[in-house]
N, C-alpha and C positions, 0 to 999 in steps of 0.2 A: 504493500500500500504506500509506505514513503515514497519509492521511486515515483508514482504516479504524482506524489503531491505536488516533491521537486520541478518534476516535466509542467506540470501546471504553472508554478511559480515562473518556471525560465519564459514558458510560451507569453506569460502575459509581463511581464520586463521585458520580453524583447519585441511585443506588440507596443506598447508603450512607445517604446526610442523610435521603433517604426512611423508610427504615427507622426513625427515631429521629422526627422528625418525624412522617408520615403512621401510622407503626405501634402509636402507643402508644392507639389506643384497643382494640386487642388485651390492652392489662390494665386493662381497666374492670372486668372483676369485678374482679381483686386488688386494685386500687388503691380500690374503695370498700369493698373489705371488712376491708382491712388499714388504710386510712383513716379509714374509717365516713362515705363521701360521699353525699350525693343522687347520679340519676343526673342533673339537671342539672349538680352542682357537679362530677362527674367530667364529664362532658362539658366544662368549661370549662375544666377544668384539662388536658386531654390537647389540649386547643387553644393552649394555652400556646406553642411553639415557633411557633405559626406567629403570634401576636403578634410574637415577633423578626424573624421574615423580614418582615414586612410594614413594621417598623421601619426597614427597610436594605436592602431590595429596589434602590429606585432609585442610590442613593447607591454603594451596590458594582457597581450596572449602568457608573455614569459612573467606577467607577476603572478597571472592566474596558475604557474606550471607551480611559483614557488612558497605563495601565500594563500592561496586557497581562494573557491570560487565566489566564497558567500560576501569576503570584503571587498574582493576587489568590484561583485556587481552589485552592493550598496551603497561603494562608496559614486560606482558609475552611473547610476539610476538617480541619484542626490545633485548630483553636478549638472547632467541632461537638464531636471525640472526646473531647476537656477539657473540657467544658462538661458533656455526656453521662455522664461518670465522675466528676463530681466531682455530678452529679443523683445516681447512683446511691448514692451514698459518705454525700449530707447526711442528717440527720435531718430528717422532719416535711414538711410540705406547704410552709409558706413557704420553706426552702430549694428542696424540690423544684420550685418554680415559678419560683423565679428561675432557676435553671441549666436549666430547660429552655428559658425567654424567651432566655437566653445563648446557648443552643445554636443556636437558630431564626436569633436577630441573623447568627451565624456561617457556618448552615449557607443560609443569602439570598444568599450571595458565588456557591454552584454555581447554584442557578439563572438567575442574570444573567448567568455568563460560559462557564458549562458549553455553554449553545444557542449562543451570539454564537463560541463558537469550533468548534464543529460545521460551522454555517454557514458561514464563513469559507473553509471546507477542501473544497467542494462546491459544483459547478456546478450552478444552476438545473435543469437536466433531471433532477439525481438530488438533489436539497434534500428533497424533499417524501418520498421513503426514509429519506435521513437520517435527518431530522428524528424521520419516523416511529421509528425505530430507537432513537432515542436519549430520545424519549418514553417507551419503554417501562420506563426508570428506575423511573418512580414504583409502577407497577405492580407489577414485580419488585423493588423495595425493599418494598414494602406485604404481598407473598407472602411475603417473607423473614420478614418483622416476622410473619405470621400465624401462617407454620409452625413458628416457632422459639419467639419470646415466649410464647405461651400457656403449653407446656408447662413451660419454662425457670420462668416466673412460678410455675403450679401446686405445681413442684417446690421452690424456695425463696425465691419471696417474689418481687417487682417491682423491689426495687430490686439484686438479683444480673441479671435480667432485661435492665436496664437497661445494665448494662456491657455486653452482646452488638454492639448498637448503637455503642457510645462506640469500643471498641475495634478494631472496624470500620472507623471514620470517621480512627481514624489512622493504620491500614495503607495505606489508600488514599491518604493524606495523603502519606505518601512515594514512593508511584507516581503520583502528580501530577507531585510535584514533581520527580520524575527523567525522568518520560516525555513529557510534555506538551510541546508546542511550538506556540507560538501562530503563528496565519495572517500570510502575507502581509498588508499591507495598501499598496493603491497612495499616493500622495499626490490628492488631490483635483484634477478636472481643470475644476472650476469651481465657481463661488460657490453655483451651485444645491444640489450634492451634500453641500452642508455647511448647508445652513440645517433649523428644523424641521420634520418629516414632521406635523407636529399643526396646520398651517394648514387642513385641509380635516379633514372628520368623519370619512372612509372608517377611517382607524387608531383614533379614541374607536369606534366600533363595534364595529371588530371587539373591541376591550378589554370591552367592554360585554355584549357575546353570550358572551367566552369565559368571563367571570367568574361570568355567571348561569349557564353549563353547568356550572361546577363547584358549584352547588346539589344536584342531584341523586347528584354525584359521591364529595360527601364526607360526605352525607346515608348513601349507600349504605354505602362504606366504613369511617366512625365508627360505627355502629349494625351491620352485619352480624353482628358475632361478640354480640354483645348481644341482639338481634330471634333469632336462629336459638337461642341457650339460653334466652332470658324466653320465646318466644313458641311456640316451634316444638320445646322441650325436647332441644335437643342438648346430647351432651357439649361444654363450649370446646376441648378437644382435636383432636376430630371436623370442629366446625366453623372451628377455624383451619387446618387440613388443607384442608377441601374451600373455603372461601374463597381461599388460597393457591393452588389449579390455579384457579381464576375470576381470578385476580389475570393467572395465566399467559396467560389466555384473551383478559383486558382488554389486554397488550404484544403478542400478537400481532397486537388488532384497530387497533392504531395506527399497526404495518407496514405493514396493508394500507390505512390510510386516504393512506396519504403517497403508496406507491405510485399508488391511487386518483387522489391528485391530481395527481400527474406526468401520468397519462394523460390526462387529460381537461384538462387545462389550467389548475387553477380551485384554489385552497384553500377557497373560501367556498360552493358549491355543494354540496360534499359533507359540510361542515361543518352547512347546515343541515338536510341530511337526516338526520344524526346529531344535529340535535337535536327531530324528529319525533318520531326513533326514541326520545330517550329521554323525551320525555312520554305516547307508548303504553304504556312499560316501567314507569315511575312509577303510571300507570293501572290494570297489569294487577297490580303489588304490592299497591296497596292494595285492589281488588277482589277479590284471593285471601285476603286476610285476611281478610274479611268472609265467603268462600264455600266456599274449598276451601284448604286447606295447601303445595297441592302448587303452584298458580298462583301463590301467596304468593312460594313460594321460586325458583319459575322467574323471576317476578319481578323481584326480589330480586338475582337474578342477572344477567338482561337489565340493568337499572339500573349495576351493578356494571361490567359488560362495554362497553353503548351511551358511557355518557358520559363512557367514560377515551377514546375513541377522538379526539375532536375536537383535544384538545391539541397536537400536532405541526405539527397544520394553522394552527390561530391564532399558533401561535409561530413557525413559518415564513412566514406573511403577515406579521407583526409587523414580521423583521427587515428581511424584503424591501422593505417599503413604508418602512420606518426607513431603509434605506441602510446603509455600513460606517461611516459617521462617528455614526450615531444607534444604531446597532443594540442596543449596550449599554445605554443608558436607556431605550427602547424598551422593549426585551425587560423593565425592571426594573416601569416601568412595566405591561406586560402583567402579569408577576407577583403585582405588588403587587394589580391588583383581584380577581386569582384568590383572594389568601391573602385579601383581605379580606371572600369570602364564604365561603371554606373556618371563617379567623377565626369568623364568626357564623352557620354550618350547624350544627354540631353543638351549642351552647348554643340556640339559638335551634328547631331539631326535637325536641328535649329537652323543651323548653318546652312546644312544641304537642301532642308525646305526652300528658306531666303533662293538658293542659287537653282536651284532644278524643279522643283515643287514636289509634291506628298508622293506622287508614283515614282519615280526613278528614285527619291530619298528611299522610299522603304524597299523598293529592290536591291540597291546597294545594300541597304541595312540585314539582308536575305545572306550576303556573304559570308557573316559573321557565324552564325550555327551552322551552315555549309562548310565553314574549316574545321569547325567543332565538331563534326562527323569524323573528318579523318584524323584529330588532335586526340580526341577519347582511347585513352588506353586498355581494349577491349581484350586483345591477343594476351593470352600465359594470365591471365585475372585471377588472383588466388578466391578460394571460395568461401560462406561464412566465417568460416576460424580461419581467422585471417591468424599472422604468426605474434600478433599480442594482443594481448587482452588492454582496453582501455579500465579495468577496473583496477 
């Protein structure tokens, strides 16, 4: 029963930080109109937090390796909802860009320790549920941000919006730090178990495959609420509603990815078929905007759904092939090249809209899980029992 409690506790801290990091392109209207931004320069600017995480990904991975997971994501979940309230509280862009960089620095501690104590708490045969389960964070942090901010922003402004999130991040902050109990950890029963997992390729690949998956990922989810009122004229109310049940739709496709790979034995197998799946859904976006409205948004939505699913998978190979003595830097390391394409998705598709428009942008964007097919290290794959246990 503990383990269950813990996976609960990480899913909703790491829904939390979601929601304030992944959520705020949910007020690109507000924020460029009560700004008066580009839509590149808001694009860049709601990418702000995740420049912090990618600042401190690894480095709070290696304190969660040596101080354990419970302080270091109380002390990170404390910092987020401070950072996030005192965004909302500042005047002007250059405040608001620092406290959200602040925020990200802070809110980098749950993703390195949030997985690494999941894992810890769970045997190999049911990791890949886990995992799945507790993947569905971002999703369900990203649904919250959709369903709630829009409206909240519409009604008075982005930066009252803002505190929804902040204050969020510090309720949770004390349910951390009172519930949480970090895993067992054995002592090492040989020199091998402690040396780095980064002598062979098999782990830079999988980092490499899950990083370019998160192209289409964040592509989808920064632009959604955006593309469905520029392109497709919804109300943003409307569409942070029906993006928000697709958000629901992406958490429970990551349940079944874990399950998926429990069964069949393999994280990597099923990963790259999920990333097939999303350079067909990329394909079928940008050719409904060109053809028909309604392909656009199915689209749109396959996209949204196909390429949240792999994450459970890469994060649960990650630790397993890390070991309990790597797993922490590991996992920060996995992180960090996820935020560092999440980082340059949304300025960088921004860009290509500006220069080509929505269909040749999201075709090019189609390339990225197309390399990720052949980048997944699917060949020689060890099976469940993998060669350490993260507990």
């Amino acid at each position: 029963m503990r383990r269950w409690v813990i996976l609960g506790i990480a899913v909703a801290a790491q829904a939390a930080v979601s929601s304030l990091v992944y959520g705020l392109p949910f007020l690109l209207p507000n924020l460029r109109a009560e700004l008066d931004l580009s839509l590149t320069a808001a694009g860049t600017l709601v990418s702000a937090p995740v420049l912090g995480i990618l600042a401190a990904l690894i480095a709070w991975g290696a304190a969660a390796d040596k101080f354990g997971e419970r302080v270091v994501m109380a002390i990170g979940m404390a910092g987020t909802g401070v950072a996030a309230v005192a965004a909302a509280l500042v005047p002007g862009i250059v405040g608001l860009s620092v406290f959200l960089v602040l925020g990200g620095l802070f809110a980098a501690s749950i993703s390195a320790a949030s997985g690494r104590a999941v894992l810890g708490w769970f045997a190999a045969s049911e990791r890949g549920l886990a995992m799945g389960i507790r993947q569905t964070c971002t999703p369900l942090g990203v649904g919250f941000a959709a369903l709630v901010l829009p409206p909240a922003a519409e009604a008075w402004g982005y930066q009252p919006a803002l505190l929804i999130p902040g204050v969020l991040c510090l309720v949770i902050a004390v349910v951390v730090a009172i519930g949480l109990i970090d895993p067992p950890r054995a002592p090492a029963k040989n020199v091998e178990e402690t040396r780095s997992p980064y002598r062979t390729p098999r782990l830079w690949r999988v980092h490499i495959a899950s990083a370019l998956l998160v192209g289409p990922q964040f592509t989808a989810s920064a632009f959604a609420l955006t593309y469905l009122v520029s392109e497709q004229g919804w109300s943003p109310v409307t569409a942070g509603a029906v993006v928000a049940v697709v958000q629901l739709v992406g958490a429970a496709g990551r349940i079944g990815a874990g399950i998926w790979s429990d069964r069949v034995g393999s994280r990597m197998r099923p990963m790259r078929i999920i990333a097939v799946g999303a350079v067909a859904a990329m394909l079928a976006w940008a050719l409904g905007d060109v053809t028909w409205s309604g392909l656009a948004v199915v689209g749109l939505f396959a996209v949204m759904v196909i390429s949240v699913t792999d994450n459970g998978l890469a994060f649960t190979a990650t630790a397993e092939l890390a070991g309990p003595f790597w797993a922490g830097r590991a996992l920060g390391v996995q992180n960090t090249g996820q935020n560092v394409m999440a980082l340059a998705a949304a300025p960088a598709f921004a860009a290509l809209v500006t220069a080509v428009d929505w269909p040749w942008a999201l075709a090019i964007g189609a390339l990225l899980p197309l390399v990720a097919c052949l980048v997944t290290p699917v060949h020689g794959e060890p099976t469940h029992q993998r060669r350490v246990s993260t507990r």
